[in-house]
C-alpha positions in Angstrom: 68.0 109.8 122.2 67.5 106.6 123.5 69.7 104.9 126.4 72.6 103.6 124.6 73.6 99.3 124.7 76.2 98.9 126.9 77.0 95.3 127.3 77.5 92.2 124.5 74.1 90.8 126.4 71.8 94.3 125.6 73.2 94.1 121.8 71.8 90.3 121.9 68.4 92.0 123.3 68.7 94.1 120.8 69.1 91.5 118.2 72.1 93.3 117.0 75.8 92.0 116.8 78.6 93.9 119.0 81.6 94.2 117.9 83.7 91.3 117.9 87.1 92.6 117.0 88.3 94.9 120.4 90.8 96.4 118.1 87.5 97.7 115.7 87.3 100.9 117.8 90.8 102.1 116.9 90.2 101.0 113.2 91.1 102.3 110.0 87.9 102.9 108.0 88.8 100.4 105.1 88.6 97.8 107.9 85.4 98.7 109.2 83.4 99.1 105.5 84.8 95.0 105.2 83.0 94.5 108.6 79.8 96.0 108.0 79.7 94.6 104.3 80.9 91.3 105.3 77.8 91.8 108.0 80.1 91.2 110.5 78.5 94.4 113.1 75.5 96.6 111.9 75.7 100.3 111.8 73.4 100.2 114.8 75.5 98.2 116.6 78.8 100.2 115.3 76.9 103.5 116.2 76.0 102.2 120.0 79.6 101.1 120.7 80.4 104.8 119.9 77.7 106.1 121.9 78.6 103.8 124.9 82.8 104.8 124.2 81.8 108.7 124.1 79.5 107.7 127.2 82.9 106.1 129.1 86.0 108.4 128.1 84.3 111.6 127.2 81.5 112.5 129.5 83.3 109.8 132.0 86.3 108.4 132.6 89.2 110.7 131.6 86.3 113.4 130.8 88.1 114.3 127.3 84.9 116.5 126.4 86.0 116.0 122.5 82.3 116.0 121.8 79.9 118.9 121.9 76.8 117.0 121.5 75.3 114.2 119.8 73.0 113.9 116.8 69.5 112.9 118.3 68.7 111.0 115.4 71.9 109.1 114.7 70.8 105.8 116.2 67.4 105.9 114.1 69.9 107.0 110.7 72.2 103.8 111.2 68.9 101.9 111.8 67.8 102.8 108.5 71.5 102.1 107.0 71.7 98.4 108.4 70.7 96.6 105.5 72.7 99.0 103.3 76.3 97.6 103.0 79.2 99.9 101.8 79.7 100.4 98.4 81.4 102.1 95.1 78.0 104.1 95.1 78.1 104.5 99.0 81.1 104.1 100.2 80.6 105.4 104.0 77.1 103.1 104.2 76.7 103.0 108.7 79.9 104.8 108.9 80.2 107.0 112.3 81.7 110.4 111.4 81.5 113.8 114.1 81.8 117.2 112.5 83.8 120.1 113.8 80.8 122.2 115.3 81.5 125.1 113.1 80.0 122.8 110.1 76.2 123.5 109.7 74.0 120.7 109.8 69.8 121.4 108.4 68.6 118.8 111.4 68.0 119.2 115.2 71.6 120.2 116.2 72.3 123.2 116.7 75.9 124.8 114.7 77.8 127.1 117.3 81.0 127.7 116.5 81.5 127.1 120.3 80.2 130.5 121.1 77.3 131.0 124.2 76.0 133.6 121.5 75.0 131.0 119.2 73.8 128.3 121.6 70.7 127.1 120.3 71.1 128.5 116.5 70.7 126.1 113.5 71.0 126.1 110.1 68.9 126.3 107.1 70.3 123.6 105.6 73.5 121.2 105.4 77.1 122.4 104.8 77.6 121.0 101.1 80.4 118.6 102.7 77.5 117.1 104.9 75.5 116.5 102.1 78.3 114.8 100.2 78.7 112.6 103.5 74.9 111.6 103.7 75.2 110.9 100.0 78.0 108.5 100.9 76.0 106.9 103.4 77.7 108.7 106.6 76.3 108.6 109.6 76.2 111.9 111.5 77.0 110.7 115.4 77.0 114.5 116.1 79.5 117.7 116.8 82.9 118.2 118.1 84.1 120.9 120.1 86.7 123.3 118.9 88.4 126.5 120.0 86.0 129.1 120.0 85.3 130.4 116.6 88.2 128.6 115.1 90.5 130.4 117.3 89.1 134.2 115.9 88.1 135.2 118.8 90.8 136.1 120.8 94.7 136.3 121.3 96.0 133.9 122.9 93.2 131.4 123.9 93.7 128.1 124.5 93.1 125.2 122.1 90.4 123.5 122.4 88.3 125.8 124.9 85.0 127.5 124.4 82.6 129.1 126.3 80.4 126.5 125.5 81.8 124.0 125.2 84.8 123.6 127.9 88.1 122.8 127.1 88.9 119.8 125.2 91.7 117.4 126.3 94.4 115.7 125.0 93.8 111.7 125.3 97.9 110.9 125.8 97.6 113.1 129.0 94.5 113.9 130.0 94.9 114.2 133.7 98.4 116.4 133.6 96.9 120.0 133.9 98.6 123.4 134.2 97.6 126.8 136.2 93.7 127.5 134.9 93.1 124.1 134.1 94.8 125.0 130.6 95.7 121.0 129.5 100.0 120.7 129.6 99.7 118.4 126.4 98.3 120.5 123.8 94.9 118.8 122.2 95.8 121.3 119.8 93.2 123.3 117.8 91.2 124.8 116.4 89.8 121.2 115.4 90.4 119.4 118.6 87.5 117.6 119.5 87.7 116.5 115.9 90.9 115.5 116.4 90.8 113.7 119.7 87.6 111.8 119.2 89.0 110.0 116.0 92.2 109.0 117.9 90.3 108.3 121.4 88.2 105.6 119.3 84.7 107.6 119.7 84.0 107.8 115.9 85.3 106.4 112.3 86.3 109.8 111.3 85.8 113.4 111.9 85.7 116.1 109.6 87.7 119.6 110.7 88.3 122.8 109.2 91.3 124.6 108.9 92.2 128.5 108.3 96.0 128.4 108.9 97.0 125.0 111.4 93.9 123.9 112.4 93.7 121.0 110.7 97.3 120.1 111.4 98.3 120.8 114.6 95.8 118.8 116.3 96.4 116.1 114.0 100.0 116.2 114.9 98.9 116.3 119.0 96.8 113.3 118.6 98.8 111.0 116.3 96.5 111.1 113.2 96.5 111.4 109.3 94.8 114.7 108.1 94.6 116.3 104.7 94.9 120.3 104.5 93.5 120.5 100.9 93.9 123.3 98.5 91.5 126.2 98.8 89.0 125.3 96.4 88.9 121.5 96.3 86.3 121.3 98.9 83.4 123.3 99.2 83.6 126.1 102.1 79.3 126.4 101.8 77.9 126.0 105.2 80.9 126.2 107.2 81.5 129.3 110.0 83.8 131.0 108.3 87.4 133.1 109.0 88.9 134.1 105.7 87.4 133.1 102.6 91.0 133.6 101.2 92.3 130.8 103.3 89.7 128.6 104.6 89.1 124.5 103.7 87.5 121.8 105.5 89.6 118.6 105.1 89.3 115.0 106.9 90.8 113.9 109.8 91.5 110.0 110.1 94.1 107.1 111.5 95.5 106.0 107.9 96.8 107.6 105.2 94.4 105.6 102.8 91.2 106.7 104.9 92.0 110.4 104.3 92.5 109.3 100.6 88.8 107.7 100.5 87.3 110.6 102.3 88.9 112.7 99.9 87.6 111.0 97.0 83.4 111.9 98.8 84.7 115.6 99.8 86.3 116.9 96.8 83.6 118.4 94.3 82.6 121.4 92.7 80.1 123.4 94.2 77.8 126.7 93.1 77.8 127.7 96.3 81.7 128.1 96.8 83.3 130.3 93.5 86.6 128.7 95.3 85.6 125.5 93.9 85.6 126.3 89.9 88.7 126.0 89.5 89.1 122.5 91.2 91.5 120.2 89.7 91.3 116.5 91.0 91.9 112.7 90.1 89.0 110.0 89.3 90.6 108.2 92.8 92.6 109.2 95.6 93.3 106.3 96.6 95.0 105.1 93.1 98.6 104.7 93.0 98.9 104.4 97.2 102.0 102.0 97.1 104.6 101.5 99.4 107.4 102.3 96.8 106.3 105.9 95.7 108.8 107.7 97.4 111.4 106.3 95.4 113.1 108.9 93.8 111.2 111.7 95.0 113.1 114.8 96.5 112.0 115.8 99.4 113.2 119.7 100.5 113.8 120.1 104.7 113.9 123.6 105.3 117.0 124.3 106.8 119.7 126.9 108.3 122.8 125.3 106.3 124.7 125.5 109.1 122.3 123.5 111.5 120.1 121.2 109.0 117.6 120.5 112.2 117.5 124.3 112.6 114.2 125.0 111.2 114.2 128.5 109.5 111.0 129.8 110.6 110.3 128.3 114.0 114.0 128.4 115.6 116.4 125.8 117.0 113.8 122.5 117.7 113.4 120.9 120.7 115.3 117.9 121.7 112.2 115.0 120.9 111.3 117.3 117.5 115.1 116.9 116.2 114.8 113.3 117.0 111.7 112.2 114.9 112.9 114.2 112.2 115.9 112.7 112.5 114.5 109.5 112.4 111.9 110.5 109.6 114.6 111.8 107.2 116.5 108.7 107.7 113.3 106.3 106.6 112.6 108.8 103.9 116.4 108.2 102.4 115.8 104.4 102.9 112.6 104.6 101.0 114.7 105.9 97.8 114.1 110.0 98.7 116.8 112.5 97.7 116.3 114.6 100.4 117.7 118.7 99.9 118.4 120.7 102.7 117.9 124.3 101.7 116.8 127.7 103.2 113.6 128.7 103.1 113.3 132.6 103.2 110.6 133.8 105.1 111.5 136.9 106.9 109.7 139.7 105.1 106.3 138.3 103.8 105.4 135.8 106.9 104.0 138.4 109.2 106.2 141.0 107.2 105.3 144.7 107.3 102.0 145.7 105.5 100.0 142.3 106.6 99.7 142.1 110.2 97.7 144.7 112.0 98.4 145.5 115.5 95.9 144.9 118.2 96.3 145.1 122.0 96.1 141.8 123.6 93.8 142.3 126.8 93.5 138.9 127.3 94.1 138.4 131.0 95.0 135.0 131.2 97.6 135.5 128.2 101.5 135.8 129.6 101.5 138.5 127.1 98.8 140.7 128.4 99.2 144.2 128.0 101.7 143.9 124.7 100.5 144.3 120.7 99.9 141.2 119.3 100.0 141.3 114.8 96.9 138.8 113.8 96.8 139.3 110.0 95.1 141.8 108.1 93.8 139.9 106.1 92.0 137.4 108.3 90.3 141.0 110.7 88.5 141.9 107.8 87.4 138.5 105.8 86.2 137.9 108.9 83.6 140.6 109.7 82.3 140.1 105.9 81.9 136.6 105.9 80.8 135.8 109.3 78.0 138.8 108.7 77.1 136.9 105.5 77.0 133.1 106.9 74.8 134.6 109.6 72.0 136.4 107.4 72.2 133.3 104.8 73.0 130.2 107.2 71.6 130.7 111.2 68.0 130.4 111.9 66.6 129.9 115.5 68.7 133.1 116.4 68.9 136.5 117.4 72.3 137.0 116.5 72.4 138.6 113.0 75.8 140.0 113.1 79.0 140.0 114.4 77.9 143.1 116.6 75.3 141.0 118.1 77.9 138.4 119.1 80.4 141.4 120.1 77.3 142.6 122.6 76.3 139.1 123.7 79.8 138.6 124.5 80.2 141.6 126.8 76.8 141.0 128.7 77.9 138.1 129.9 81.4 138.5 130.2 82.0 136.1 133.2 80.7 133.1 131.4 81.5 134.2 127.2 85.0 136.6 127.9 87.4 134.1 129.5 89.9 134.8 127.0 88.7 138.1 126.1 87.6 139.1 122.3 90.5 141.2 121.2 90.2 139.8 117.4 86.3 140.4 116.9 87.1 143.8 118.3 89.2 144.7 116.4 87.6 143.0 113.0 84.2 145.1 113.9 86.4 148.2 113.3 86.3 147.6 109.8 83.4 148.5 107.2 82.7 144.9 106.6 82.9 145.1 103.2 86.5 144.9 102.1 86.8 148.2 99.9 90.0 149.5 102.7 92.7 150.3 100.6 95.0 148.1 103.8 93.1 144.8 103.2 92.8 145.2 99.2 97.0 145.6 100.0 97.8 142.9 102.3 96.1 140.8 100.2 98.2 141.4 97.3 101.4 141.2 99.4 100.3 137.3 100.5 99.6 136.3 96.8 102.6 137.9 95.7 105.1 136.8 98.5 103.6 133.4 98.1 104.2 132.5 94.8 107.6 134.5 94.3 109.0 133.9 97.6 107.0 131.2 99.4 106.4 127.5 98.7 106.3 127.4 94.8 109.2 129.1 94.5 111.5 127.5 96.8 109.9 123.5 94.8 110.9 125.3 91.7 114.1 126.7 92.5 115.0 123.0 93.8 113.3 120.9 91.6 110.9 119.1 94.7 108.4 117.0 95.0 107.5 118.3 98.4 108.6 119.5 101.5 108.8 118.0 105.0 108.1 120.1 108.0 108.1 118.6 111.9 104.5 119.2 113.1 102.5 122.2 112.3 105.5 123.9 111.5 105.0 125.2 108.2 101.3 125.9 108.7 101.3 129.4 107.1 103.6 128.9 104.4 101.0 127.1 102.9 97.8 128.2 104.3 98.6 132.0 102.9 99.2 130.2 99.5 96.5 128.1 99.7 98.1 125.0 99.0 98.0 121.2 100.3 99.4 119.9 103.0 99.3 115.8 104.4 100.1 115.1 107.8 101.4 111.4 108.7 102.2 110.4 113.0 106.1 110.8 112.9 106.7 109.6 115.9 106.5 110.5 119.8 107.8 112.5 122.5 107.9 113.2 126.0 108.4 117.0 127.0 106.4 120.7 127.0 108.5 123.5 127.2 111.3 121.6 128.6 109.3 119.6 131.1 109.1 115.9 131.0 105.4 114.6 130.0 104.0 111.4 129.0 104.5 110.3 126.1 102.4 112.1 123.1 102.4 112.0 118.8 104.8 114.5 116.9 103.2 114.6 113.0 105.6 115.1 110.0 104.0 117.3 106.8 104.6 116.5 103.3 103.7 120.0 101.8 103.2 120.9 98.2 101.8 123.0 95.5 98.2 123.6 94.1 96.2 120.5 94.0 99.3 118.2 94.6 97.3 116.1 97.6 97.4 113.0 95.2 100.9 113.2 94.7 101.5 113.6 98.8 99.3 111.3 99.6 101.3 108.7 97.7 104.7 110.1 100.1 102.7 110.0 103.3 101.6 106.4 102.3 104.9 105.3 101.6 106.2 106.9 104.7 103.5 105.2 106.8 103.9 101.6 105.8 107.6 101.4 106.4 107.2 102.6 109.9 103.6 103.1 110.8 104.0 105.6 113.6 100.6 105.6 114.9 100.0 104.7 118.5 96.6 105.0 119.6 96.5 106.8 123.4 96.9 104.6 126.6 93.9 103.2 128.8 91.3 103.5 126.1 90.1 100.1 126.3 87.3 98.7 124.7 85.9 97.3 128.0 83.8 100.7 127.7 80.9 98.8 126.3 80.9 97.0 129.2 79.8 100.5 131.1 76.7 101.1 132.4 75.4 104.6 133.1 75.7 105.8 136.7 72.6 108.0 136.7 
């Protein structure tokens, strides 16, 4: 790739327009398409202030290390796209967007998962969402770093790290690091470099995948809009897979209304995905975003009637969680909501007996070293099978073929691949790989059937809701075993880990609902968003970065 423009003087060399609106790197996308149609900047000249900002605050600067690598040829696909303006046909003409590096691309970068194993391996062809993105005019700027293998790989790793990648920081408090250079400040994960490059300013948008909280808790940690979508409303082809039964891709971006639009590109039926027949979807996501839809709507806060701030699942919330729900309930209620506090029973089928499977946790950086940890059964043995079958039908430039091959890689080069350990992949290449055991074929059952008689449906029925708010990534699984939507909106901030003061970081608020109900909470989050836009981009993230030359 060519040395990237640094200054406004090289983009006049270049005969290309910088950017003349500073506040253009922290952006919705809406306001970028009216620059580049309105031929305002160029999607060159869009792509090198990227470049030059990953240049400054990931690889420099605060080091972030959102970014795994860039696309070789992004600078020569925006070159192409300059004269192409956004439109109803194309509606992401010269538009920036980094993929979670678990998201096969058929170019010259490599798809790794984050794994030393599969440094180097490509793919045969693009994920179907990448091809729905080039369709839309996309530019590829390259892929993000995640936690290894979407957090499969072992108990207890931190988010964001990889053995290939590094560990991934959180842009609200970058420098503030605990024992093992672990970051205080979550990034969260497994989609943090998607996560923290959309809300450090170094793309438009990022694409992340989610199996149960991947999507959402980095969102939340970074102060950003994401949409967990339905299983089945976008295309899982092409993607390194956990659990077939769980797994999405879904978009992660600053405004409620640029999810909505990426929506609208990502959700279509695919051959490749059986998940996808049964797709159910509007003409438009972004019809009927107004600021008065909550009006009217009941909203359900799970809640110990005793203690309503006392989530059920998670326990008694921390001091700066009870205020931004506080707070968020209270704009909700001005907004027109109805809002019904309620139990939410979940003892017995979340991690209940029958669907977790217990595995020794060797991990020797993990506090609980030495104990059994319960990952579900469910996710051990989708995960042999599929990852066996994305790498005979997906990787090329390999010679890793199976998950043995990564299990073996793994331990023959321990120091460098086994920082965490691999606990999970153990324990899933126990399995026949095939799911015809009698305990997965059971587990199964027991999700679907705690899920729709006990879980989210039947708590909306029993109350009559149109969602229900959770702080954070709280009610991740609820809906992940279920497979339904979830939309994350910032909430708020606050200032403390554990008990211990930090700077100041983004608390997200989920609006979660039933099977293919994202239109409907995408007009809540909206609503939610304009009367108190919550968003705050990170501190010290300056656009002066174009102004940065290269030191080497």
């Amino acid at each position: 790739m060519k040395k990237p423009i640094r200054s406004d003087a090289e983009f006049a060399a270049a005969g290309a327009a910088p950017p003349t609106d500073p506040q253009l790197d922290h952006s919705p996308l809406s306001e970028i398409a009216e620059a580049l149609a309105s031929g305002r900047i160029t999607a060159s000249a869009l792509t090198e202030n990227y470049l030059a900002r990953i240049e400054a605050y990931d690889r420099d600067g605060p080091r972030l290390n959102a970014v795994r690598a860039l696309n070789p040829d992004a600078l020569a696909i925006a070159a192409a796209l300059d004269g192409i303006r956004p439109s109803i046909e194309r509606p992401l003409s010269g538009i920036p967007i980094l993929l979670k590096d678990n998201i096969a691309t058929g170019d010259k970068q490599p798809t790794t998962a984050g794994s030393l194993a599969l440094e180097g391996a490509r793919a045969r062809d693009d994920a179907t969402v990448v091809k729905l993105l080039r369709d839309a005019g996309a530019v590829i700027l390259g892929k993000a770093n995640l936690t290894e293998f979407a957090n499969m790989l072992a108990i207890d790793m931190h988010a964001g790290y990889s053995s290939l990648g590094g560990q991934v920081k959180n842009p609200y408090a970058p420098a503030l690091e605990g024992d093992h250079g672990i970051p205080v400040v979550s990034p969260g994960g497994s989609s943090s470099g998607s996560a923290v490059a959309v809300t450090a300013g170094l793309c438009a948008a990022s694409i992340g995948t989610e199996t149960s909280g991947s999507l959402l808790y980095p969102a939340s940690q970074n102060g950003l809009v994401t949409v967990k979508p339905t299983v089945g409303l976008i295309s899982r082809a092409g993607i390194v897979p956990i659990s077939h039964s769980q797994d999405t891709a879904g978009p992660m971006t600053r405004t409620v209304r640029d999810a909505a639009l990426l929506l609208n590109v990502l959700a279509a039926k695919d051959p490749l995905d059986p998940a996808t027949e049964r797709q159910k979807r509007p003409a438009d996501y972004t019809a009927g975003l107004a600021s008065d839809a909550m009006k009217g709507a009941r909203i359900g806060v799970p809640s110990d009637p005793s203690d309503p701030l006392n989530d059920c699942y998670y326990g008694k919330l921390a001091p700066g969680w009870v205020k931004v729900m506080t707070s968020a309930i209270k704009v909700l209620e001005d907004l027109g909501a109805v809002i019904v506090r309620a139990n939410m029973p979940t003892a017995g089928w979340i991690g209940g007996p029958g669907t977790t499977m217990a595995v020794l946790n060797t991990n020797p950086l993990s506090r609980h070293a030495g104990t059994v940890a319960r990952p579900p059964v469910v996710f051990l043995y989708e995960l042999k099978r599929d990852l066996n079958l994305y790498l005979r039908d997906w990787a090329t430039d390999t010679g890793i073929r199976t998950m043995a091959d990564i299990v073996a890689f793994n331990a023959a080069h321990a120091d460098r691949a086994l920082r965490f350990g691999q606990d999970h992949f153990l324990a899933a290449e126990m399995t026949r790989g095939d799911l015809s055991e009698r305990e997965y074929k059971s587990a199964r059952a027991m999700d679907l059937l705690s899920a729709k008689t006990r879980g989210m449906n039947a708590y909306m029925n029993r109350h009559r809701l149109d969602a229900v708010l959770f702080p954070g990534s709280a009610g991740c699984v609820i809906s992940a075993k279920a497979g339904y939507p979830s939309v994350m909106v910032p909430g708020g901030l606050v200032s403390e880990v554990d008990g211990k003061d930090t700077p100041d970081y983004p608390l997200g608020i989920t609006f979660a609902g039933r099977a293919w109900s994202e239109h409907k909470l995408l007009r809540l989050a909206y609503a939610f968003e304009q009367a108190c836009n919550m968003r705050r981009p990170p501190p010290g993230l300056s656009a002066a970065a174009r102004s940065r030359r290269r030191s080497t």
